[in-house]
C-alpha positions in Angstrom: 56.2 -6.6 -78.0 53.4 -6.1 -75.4 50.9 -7.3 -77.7 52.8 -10.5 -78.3 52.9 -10.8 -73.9 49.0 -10.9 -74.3 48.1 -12.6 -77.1 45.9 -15.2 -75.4 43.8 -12.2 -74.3 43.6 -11.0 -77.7 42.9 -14.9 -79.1 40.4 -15.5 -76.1 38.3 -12.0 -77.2 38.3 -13.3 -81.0 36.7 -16.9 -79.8 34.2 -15.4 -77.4 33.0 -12.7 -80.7 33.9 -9.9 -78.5 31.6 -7.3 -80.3 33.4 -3.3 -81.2 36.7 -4.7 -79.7 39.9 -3.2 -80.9 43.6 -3.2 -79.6 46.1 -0.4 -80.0 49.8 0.1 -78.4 51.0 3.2 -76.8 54.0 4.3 -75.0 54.5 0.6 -73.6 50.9 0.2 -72.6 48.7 -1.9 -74.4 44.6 -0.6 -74.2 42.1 -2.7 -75.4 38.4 -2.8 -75.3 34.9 -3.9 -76.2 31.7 -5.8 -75.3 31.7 -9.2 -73.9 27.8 -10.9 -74.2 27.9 -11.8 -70.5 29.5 -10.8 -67.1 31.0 -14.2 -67.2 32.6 -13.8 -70.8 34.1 -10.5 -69.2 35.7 -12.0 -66.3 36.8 -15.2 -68.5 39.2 -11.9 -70.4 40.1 -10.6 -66.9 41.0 -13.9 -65.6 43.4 -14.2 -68.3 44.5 -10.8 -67.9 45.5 -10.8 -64.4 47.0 -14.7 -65.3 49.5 -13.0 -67.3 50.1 -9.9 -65.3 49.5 -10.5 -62.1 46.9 -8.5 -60.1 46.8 -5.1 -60.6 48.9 -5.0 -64.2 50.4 -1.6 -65.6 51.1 -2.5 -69.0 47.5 -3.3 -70.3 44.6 -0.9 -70.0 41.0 -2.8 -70.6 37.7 -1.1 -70.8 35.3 -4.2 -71.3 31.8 -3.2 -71.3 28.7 -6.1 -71.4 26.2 -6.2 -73.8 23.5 -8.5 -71.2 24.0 -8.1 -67.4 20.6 -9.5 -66.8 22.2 -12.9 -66.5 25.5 -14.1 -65.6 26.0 -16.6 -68.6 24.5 -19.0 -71.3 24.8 -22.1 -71.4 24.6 -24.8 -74.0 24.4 -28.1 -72.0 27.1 -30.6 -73.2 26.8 -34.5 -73.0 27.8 -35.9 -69.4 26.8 -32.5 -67.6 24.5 -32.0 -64.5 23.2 -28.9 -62.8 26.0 -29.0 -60.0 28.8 -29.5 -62.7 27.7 -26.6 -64.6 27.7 -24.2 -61.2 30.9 -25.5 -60.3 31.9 -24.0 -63.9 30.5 -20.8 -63.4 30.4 -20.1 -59.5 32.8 -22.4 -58.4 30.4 -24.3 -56.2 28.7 -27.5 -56.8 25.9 -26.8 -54.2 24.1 -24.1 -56.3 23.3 -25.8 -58.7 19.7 -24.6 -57.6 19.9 -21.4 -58.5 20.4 -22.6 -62.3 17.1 -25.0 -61.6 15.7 -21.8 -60.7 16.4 -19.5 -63.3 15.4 -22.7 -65.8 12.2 -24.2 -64.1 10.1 -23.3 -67.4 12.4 -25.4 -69.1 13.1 -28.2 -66.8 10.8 -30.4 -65.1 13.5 -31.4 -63.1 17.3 -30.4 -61.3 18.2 -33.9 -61.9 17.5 -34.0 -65.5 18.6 -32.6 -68.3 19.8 -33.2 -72.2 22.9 -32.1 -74.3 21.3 -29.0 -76.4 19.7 -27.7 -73.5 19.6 -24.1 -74.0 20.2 -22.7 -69.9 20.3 -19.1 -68.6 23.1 -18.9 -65.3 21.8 -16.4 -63.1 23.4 -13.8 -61.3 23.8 -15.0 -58.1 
């Protein structure tokens, strides 16, 4: 029954490959746990956690650890996609878009271009 409350948790951790993950039920509490790639990934799972129980829920126990917290994500640039679209994705703010220019300068000549395929490392900012 509690599993079936959080199933888009469970169905999000399958499509992001969450590595040594596994789920178990007990006494009305459902604990789950494993190791996301990136802090992002991580906070994509407690975003969706908190979405269905609120802030601070009592019927799920997570312990999500994270394989690479040298960055914050990867990125595999998509047709139509610029440097301040991709940090409004991931930090919620156009305007640092920099900071991914940054972190990519040995792979882009320039902020204002880039190609779909584009292999891009989000920092932690």
């Amino acid at each position: 029954m509690i599993k079936s409350k959080y199933q888009s948790v469970l169905d999000l951790g399958e499509k992001l490959n969450i590595q040594n993950g596994d789920v178990k039920e007990e006494n009305g509490q459902l604990k789950v746990w494993g190791t996301a790639k990136t802090p992002y990934e991580k906070n994509l799972l407690w975003d969706e956690i908190k979405r269905i129980g609120g802030e601070n829920p009592t019927d799920i126990m997570a312990d999500i650890k994270v394989a690479d917290s040298s960055v914050f994500a990867h990125h595999t640039v998509k047709s139509g996609e610029s440097l301040s679209k991709i940090a409004k994705q991931y930090y919620g703010n156009a305007n640092k878009y920099n900071a991914i220019f940054e972190a990519n300068r040995g792979k882009l000549k320039s902020a204002d271009l880039i190609h779909p395929g584009d292999e891009l490392v989000i920092p932690n900012i």
